[in-house]
C-alpha positions in Angstrom: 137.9 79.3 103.3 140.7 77.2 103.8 141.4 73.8 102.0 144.4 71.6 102.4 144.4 68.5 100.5 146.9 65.3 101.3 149.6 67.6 103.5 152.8 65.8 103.8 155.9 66.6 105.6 159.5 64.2 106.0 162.4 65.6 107.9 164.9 62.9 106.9 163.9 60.1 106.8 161.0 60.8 109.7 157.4 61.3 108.4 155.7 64.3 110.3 152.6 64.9 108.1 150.9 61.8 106.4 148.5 63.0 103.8 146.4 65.6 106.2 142.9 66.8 104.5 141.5 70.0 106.4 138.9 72.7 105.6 138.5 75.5 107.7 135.2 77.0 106.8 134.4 81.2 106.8 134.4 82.3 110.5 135.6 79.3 111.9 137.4 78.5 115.2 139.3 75.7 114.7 142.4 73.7 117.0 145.4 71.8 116.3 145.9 69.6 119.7 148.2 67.2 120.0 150.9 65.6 122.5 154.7 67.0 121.4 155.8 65.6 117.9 152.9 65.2 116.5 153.0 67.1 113.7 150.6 70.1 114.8 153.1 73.0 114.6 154.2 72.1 111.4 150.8 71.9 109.9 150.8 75.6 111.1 154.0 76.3 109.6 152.7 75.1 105.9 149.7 76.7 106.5 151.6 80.2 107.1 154.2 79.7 104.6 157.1 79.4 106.7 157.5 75.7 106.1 157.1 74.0 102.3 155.7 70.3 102.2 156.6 67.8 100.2 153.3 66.7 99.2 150.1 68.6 98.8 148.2 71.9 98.3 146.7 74.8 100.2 144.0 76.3 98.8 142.6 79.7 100.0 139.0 80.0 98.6 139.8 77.6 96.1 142.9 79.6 94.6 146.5 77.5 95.3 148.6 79.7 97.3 150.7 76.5 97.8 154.3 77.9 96.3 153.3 81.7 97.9 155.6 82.4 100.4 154.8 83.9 103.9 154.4 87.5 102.9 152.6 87.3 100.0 149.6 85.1 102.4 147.9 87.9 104.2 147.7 86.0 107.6 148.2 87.1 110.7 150.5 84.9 113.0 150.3 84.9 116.9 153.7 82.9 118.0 154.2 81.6 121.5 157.2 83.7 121.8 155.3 87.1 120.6 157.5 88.3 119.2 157.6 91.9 119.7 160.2 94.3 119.0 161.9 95.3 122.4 162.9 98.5 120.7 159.3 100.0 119.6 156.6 100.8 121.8 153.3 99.4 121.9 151.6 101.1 119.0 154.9 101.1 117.1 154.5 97.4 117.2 150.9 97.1 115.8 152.0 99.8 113.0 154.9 97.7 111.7 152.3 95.5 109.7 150.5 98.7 108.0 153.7 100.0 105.8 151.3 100.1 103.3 148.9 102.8 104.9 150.4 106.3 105.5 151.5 107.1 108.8 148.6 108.9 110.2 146.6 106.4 109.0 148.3 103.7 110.2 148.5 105.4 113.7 144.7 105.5 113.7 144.2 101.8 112.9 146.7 100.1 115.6 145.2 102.7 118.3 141.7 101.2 116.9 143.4 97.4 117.4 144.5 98.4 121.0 141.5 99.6 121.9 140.1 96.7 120.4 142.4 94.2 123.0 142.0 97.1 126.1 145.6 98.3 125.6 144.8 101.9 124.5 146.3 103.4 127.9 149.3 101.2 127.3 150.3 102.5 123.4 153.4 104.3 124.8 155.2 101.7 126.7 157.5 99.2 125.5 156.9 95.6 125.9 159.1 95.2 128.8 157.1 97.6 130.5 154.3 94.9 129.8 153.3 91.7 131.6 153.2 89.0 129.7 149.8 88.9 129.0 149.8 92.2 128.1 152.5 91.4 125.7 150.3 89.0 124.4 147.4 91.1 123.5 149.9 93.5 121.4 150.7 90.5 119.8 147.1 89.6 118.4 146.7 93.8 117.5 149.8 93.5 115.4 148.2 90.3 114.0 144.8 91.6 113.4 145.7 95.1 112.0 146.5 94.5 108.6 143.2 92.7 108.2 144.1 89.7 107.6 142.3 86.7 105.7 143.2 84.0 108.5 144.2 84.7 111.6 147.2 81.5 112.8 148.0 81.2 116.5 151.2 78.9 117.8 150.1 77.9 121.5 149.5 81.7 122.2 149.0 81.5 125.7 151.2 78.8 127.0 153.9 81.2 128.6 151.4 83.0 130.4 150.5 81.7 134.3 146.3 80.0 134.5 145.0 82.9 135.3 145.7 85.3 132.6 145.2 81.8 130.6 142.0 81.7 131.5 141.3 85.9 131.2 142.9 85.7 127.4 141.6 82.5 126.5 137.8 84.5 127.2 139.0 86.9 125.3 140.7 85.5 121.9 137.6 83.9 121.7 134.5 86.8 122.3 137.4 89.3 119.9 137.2 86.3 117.1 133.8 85.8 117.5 133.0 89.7 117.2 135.5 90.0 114.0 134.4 86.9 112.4 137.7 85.7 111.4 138.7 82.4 110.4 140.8 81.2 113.0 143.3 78.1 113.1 145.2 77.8 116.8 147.8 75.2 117.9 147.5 73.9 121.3 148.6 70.6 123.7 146.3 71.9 126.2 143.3 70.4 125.8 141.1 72.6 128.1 142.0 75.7 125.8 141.2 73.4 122.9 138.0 72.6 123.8 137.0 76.0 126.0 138.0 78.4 122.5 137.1 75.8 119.2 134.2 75.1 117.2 136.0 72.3 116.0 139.0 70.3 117.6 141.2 68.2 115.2 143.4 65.6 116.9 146.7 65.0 115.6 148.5 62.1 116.7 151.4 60.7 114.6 151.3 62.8 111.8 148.0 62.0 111.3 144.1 63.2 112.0 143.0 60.6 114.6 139.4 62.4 115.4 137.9 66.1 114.5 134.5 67.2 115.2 132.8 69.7 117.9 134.4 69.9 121.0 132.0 68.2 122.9 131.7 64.9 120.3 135.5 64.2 120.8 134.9 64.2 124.8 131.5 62.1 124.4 132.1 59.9 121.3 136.2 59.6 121.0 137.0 57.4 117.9 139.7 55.0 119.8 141.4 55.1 123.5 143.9 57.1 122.2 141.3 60.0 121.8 139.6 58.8 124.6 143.1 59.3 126.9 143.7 62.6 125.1 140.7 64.5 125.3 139.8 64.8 129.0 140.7 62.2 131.9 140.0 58.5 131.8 139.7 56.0 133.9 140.6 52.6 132.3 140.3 49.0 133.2 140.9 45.8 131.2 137.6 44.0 130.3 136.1 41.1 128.3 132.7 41.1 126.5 130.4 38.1 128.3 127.0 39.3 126.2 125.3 41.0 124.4 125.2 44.1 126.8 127.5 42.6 129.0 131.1 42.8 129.7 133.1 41.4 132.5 135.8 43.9 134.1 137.8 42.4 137.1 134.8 39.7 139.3 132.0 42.0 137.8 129.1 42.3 135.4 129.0 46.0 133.9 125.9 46.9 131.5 127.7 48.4 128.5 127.0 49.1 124.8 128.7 46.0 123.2 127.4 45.7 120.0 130.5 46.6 117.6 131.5 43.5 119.9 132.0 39.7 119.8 131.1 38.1 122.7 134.7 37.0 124.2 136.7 40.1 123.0 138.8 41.5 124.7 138.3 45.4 125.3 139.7 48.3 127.1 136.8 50.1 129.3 137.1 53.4 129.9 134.7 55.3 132.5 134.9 59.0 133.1 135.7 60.5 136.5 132.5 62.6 136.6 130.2 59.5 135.5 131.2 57.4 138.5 128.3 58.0 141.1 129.3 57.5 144.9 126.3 55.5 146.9 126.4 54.4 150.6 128.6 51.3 151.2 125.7 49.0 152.5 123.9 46.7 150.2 126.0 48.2 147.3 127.5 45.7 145.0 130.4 47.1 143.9 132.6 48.7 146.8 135.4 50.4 146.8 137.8 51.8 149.7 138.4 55.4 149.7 142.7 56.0 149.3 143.2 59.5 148.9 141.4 63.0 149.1 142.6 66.2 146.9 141.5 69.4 147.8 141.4 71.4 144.4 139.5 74.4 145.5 136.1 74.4 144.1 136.4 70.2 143.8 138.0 67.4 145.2 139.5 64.8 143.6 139.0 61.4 145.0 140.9 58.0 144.4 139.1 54.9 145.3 140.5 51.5 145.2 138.4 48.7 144.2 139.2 45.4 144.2 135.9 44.3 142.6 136.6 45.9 139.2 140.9 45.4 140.1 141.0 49.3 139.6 142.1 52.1 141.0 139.4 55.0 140.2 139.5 58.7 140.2 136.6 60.9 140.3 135.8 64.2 141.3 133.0 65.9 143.2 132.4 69.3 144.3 134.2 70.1 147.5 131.2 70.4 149.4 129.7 67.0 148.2 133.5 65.5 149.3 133.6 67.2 152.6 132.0 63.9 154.5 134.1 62.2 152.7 137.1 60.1 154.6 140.4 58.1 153.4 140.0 54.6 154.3 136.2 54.6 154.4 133.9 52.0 152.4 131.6 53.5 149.9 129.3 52.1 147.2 130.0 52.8 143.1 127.4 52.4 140.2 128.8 52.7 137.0 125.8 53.5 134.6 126.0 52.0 131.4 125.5 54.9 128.9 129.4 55.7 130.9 130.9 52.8 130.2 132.5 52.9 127.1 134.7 50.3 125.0 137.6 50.3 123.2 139.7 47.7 121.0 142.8 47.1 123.4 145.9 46.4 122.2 147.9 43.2 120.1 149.4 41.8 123.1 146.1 41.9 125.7 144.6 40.4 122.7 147.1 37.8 122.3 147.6 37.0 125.8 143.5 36.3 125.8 
């Protein structure tokens, strides 16, 4: 559906985009996430036609619509922002994009896209006279009336408080899924990214760091910097004893070592939910219970323990954590298919 081949971007003499290959296929659901800087919005912006690169194509079922400017792309754009005029009501809005269609006609199809996002009752108001989340939803009408080839979305709900987050986020995804359109959404939050995508791509630098399904970036990241990026981490410095083996802190951990040399030096990394809590007796790795968190439906516990040299977090459900009490002993087992390693960094390397 969508091809871009060897993307790049300078602003000055900074590099942003550094020869980015993508294909979005028909139907597809795929995010941009990425920590600030990393290039993701402008990828967005080339994509729409709003921003030129310096390098590369875009393809759009195989045609290059590379030198077409924004108007002439037939994508729909969803901005942070939204974007609406404060002067025109709701349906007014969505008909802006329909010049082409007489009036009446045009009428019929934005009330069709309101109804579409549950706005119907709201067609005469204007957008001040809307929440924001609201707002929002006229927004992806306008987007979607035309009909457009690709829909483009610039963190669309990162204004809006985590609840109607989490409402809209529902949403976006069961309306694209209904409509089959190809969808490309950029996002930092990587909760939306991997709650809404079929496929995540990871910026980081200008570059793709990792893309696949949401759930192989969380169980198989490429490097710690995916690993710290896609869900929470607990990390400790380690050194591969055996095969099987590596040593973190004064203990043994079973671990998959074999893309290892016995004596490297790793970063392990161990998520919160794969830590399992035992009774302190007999176990043989401890750890001292520092601080609870209540967090509603879980708690979120931080264990210190000197075995490993570590501070841990995990979480359990609030009922499981309810026995639970700061300054109390309790047993860890870290199984191995958790444990996961990672190349650390020149100067851990160097200092081993």
């Amino acid at each position: 559906m969508l091809h871009l081949r060897q993307i790049t971007k300078r602003f000055g003499p900074q590099t942003v985009l550094q020869g980015i290959d993508l294909d979005l296929g028909p139907g597809e659901f795929v995010s941009l996430l990425g920590p600030s800087g990393c290039g993701k919005t402008t990828l967005l912006r080339i994509v729409c036609g709003i921003e030129s690169a310096d390098l590369g194509q875009v393809l759009m079922q195989g045609q290059d619509i590379t030198a077409w400017p924004a108007s002439q792309r037939r994508f729909g754009v969803v901005f942070q922002s939204y974007a609406l005029f404060p002067n025109m009501t709701a349906l007014q809005n969505v008909c802006y994009g329909l010049s082409a269609l007489p009036r009446r006609e045009a009428a019929e199809r934005a009330a069709e896209m309101l109804a579409l996002v549950g706005l119907l009752d709201q067609a005469g108001k204007f957008p001040a006279q809307l929440s924001g989340g609201q707002q929002q939803r006229v927004a992806l009408a306008r987007a979607l009336a035309p009909k457009p080839r690709l829909l483009l979305l610039d963190e669309p709900l990162s204004a809006l408080d985590a609840q109607v987050r989490q409402e809209l986020r529902a949403e976006i995804r069961a309306l694209q899924q209904r409509l089959g359109i190809t969808t490309l959404m950029v996002t930092h939050d990587q909760d939306e990214a991997l709650a809404m995508s079929d496929r995540v791509v990871l910026l980081a630098k200008g570059q793709i760091a990792q893309q696949g399904a949401p759930r192989q970036l969380y169980q198989q990241p490429a490097n710690a910097l995916v690993a710290g990026f896609v869900g929470r981490m607990n990390w400790m410095d380690g050194q591969v004893i055996a095969e099987g083996r590596v040593r973190v802190g004064t203990t043994m951990l079973d671990a998959d070592t074999r893309v290892y040399k016995t004596g490297s030096v790793v970063r392990v990394g161990v998520r919160p939910e794969a830590i399992r809590l035992l009774d302190g007796e007999g176990a043989m790795i401890r750890a001292r219970v520092d601080a609870l968190q209540f967090h509603g439906a879980v708690t979120q516990v931080q264990l210190r323990c000197d075995a490993l040299g570590a501070t841990l977090s995990l979480e359990l459900p609030s009922g499981e954590a309810a026995g639970l009490t700061e300054g109390e002993v309790r047993g860890l087992r870290l199984p191995a298919a958790a444990v996961q390693l990672f190349d650390a960094p020149l100067s851990m390397r160097r200092a081993a």
